[in-house]
Structure formats: C-alpha cells, structure tokens
C-alpha positions in Angstrom: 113.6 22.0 142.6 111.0 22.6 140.1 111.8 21.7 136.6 110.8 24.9 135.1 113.8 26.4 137.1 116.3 24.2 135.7 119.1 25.8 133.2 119.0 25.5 129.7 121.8 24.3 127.8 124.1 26.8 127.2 124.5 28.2 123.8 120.9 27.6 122.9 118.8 30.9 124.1 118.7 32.1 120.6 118.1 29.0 118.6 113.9 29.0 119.2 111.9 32.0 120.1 109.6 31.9 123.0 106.5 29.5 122.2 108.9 26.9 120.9 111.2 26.9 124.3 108.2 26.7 126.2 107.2 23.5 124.0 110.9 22.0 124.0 111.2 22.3 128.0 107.3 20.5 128.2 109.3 17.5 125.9 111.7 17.7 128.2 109.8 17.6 131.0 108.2 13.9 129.3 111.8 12.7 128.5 112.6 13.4 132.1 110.1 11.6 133.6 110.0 8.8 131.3 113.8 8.4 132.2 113.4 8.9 136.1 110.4 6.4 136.2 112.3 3.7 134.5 110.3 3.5 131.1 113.2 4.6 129.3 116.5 2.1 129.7 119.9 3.6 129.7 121.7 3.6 126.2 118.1 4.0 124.7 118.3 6.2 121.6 116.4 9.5 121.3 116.0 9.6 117.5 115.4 13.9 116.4 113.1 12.8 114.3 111.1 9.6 116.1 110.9 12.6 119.1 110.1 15.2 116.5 107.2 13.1 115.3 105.8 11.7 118.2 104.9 15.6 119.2 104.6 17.1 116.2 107.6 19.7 116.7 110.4 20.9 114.6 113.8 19.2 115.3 115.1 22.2 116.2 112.9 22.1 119.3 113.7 18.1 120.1 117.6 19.2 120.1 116.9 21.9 122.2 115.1 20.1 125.0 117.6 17.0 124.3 120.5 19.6 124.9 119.0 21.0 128.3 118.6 16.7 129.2 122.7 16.7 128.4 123.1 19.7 130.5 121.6 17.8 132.9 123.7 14.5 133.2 120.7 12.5 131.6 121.5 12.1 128.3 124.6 12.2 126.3 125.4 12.6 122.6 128.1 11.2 120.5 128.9 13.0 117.2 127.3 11.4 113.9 125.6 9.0 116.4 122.6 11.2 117.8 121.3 11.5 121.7 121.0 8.4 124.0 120.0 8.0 127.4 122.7 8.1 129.8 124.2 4.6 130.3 126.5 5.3 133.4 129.1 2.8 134.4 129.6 1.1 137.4 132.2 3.3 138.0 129.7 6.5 138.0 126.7 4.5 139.3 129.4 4.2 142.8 130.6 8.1 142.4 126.3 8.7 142.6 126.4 7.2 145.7 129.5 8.4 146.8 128.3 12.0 146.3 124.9 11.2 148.1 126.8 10.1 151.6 129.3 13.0 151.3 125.8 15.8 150.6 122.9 14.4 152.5 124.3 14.3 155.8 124.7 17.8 155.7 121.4 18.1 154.1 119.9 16.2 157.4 121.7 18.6 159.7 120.6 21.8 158.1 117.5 20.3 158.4 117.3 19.4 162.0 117.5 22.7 162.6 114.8 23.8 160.1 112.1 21.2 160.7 108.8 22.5 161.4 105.6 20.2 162.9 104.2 21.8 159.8 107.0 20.0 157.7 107.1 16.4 160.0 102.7 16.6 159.5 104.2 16.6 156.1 106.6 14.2 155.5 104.3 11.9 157.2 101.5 11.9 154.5 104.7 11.1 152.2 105.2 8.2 154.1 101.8 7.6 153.8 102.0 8.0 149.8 105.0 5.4 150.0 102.7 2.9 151.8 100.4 2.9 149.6 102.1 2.6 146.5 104.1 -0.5 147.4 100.8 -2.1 148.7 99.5 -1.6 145.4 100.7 -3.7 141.6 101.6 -3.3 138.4 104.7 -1.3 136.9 102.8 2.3 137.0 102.7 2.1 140.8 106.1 0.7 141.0 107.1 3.9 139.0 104.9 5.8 141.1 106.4 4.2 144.5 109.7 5.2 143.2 108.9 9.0 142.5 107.6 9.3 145.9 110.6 7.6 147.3 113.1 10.0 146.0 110.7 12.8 146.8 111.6 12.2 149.8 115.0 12.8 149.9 114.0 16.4 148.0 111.6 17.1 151.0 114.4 17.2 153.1 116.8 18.9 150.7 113.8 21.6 150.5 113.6 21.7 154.5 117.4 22.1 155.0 116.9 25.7 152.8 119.9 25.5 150.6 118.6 25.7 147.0 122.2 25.1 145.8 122.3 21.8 147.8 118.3 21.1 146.6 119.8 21.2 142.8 122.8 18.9 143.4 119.7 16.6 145.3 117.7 16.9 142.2 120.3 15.7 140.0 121.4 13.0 142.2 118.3 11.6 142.7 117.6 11.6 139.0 121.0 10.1 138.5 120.3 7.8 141.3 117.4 6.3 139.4 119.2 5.8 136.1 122.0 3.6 138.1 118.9 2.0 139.5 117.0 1.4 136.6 120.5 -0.3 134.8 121.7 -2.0 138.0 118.8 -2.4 140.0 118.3 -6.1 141.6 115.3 -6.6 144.0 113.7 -3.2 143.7 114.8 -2.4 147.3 116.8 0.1 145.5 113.6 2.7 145.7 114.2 3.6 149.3 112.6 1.5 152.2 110.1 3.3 153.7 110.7 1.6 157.2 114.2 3.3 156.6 112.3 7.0 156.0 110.7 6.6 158.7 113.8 6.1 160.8 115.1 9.3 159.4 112.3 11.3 160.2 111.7 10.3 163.7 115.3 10.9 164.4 114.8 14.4 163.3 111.5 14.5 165.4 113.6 14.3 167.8 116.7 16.9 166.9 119.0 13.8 167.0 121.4 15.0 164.1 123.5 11.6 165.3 120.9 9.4 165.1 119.2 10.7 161.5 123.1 10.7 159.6 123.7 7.4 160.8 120.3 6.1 159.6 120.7 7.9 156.3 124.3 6.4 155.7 122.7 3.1 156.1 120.0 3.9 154.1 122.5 4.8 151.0 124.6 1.9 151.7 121.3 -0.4 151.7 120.5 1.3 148.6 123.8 0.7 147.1 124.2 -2.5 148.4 121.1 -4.0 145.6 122.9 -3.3 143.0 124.6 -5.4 140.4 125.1 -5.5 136.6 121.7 -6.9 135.3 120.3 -5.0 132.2 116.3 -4.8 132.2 114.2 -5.1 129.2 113.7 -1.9 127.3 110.5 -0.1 126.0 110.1 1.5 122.8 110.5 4.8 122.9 106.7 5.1 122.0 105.7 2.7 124.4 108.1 4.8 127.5 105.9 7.6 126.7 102.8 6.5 127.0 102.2 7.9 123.0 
C-alpha cells in the first residue's frame, strides 16, 4: 500500500488546510520510516515541540501527523503524557504473529493463482536486493535488508489483489518490525531470504501446499528469535538523520 493512501486520523480533516496536511503526512511519512527501520525504539517519546522544531512546523501539524501514526497502531498517547512510540507487549508482539499465520496463507493462495512470470522475474530481483543487503555492513544496510525483507511479504499481498488484505499486510509488517525491533535476538527476525526463496519457487510451481507450509515456517522461524532484550535507543534527532 502506498503511504499516501493511508487514512488520516479521524476527527482531524478540518484542523490544517491543505499545504499543512500535505507537510504533516511528509512528517509522517519520516516518523514511519524511522520507526519501521528500527532507528526509533519502542516507548521513545515524540516531544510536539522537539518534532515541531526539528521541521520547522506548527504543532498543530506534528499532532496531526502524530494522530494519523495512532491511527495506525504505531504510536500511542497517554493524556498529560504526550505521543510515544508504540511499546507492544509480549502479549501483542504474539497476537502480530498470530494474525500473520491466520492472513498470509490466504494471501499465498490468492496469489498462486495471480502470479505472473512478469511478477516471479520480479520477486527475483527482490531476492536479489535481499542478497545484497545482508552481504553488505553497517546499521543503514541492516535497516535497508530489513525494508526489503518485509517488502516482500507486500509483493505478494500486492500479487494476491486484495487491497483490503494488502492494508492489514502493511500494518502487520510495520507492527512486525516494532515487536522485532523490542524483541529482536539474532537479527534472523528480518526474514531469511533462503526461506523467500522457498516460497516463491513453491508458487513457481502452483503448489499452494508447498508455499503455506513454507510460509508457516517462515513466521514461526521468525517468531521463534524473539525474546525480551531491549536495544539501545537513538535520539530522536539522531533516528532521523536531522
């Protein structure tokens, strides 16, 4: 899903007029990423005014791009407190995964029946992408390696052709890397590309069978790498490269 077709927060439409939504969702867009990638830890605070500096913006517009992050499961604000980045419990981090077996098996046989050459040429230069990034060092290709990774699992949520079932994806996948980024152990975590590759010969080959079972086992493999460790934070200066 493309993040300029995400929902806003509802209540907010008349709060900023057009040039200043614009600006709010391209903060958002920052704040997103910075959270997906990993460079903002869960239960980091997202000070109005530290936000509001850092891009020169009313905090009118911060609170409206923080609200369309609440909206999305990212960030969550407590009353007299301000925003913070999500800080899901283990409890949560499990109903993630939980959701992902129950969705993407139904994502990989809507698109078995979908999948183009076109769309396996495709996936394979994503594989490619994968490759190269965990070849490479240094935390902006780890961040990168772990973008690619969970576009992956979008790929295929685009292929099946259910944009209702490519949103929940989208969310997952961001919520997925939260969990990951708090719970995280080895960094297997990012999706094995060995384990993408499994998947996508399977649907080569219009074996529905073979490409559930291999994504059940890649969730669970996923799943399985994570425990309770807490990584170091960055500033939230430093998260966005400001």
């Amino acid at each position: 899903m493309r993040k300029e077709d995400m929902s806003p927060a509802p209540g907010t439409q008349s709060l900023i007029d057009p040039n200043q939504e614009d600006r709010a969702r391209a903060i958002r867009d920052q704040l997103r990423d910075a959270i997906v990638d990993r460079r903002l830890a869960p239960g980091t605070k997202l000070s109005e005014a530290e936000v509001g500096t850092l891009f020169d913006v009313s905090r009118t517009v911060v609170r409206y791009a923080l609200q369309m992050l609440a909206f999305e499961g990212l960030v969550r604000t407590e009353r007299n407190r301000g925003a913070f980045v999500s800080n899901p419990s283990p409890e949560e981090a499990m109903q993630v995964f939980a959701s992902r077996r129950l969705i993407e098996p139904g994502i990989v046989a809507a698109a078995a029946e979908r999948i183009t050459a076109a769309d396996i040429a495709g996936f394979r230069e994503q594989l490619k992408e994968e490759e190269r990034f965990r070849s490479e060092r240094g935390a902006s290709a780890r961040r990168a390696e772990i973008k690619a990774s969970g576009d992956f699992h979008l790929m295929l949520a685009r292929v099946a052709g259910n944009a209702i079932l490519e949103k929940f994806m989208d969310e997952l996948v961001a919520r997925s890397s939260l969990v990951i980024a708090l719970y995280g152990r080895t960094g297997v975590s990012s999706c094995g590309h060995d384990e993408h590759g499994e998947i996508l010969d399977a649907l080569e080959n219009k074996d529905v069978a073979r490409a559930t079972e291999c994504m059940l086992h890649h969730i669970a493999h996923i799943e399985a790498d994570l425990d309770l460790r807490i990584g170091e934070a960055l500033t939230l200066k430093d998260a966005l490269n400001l």
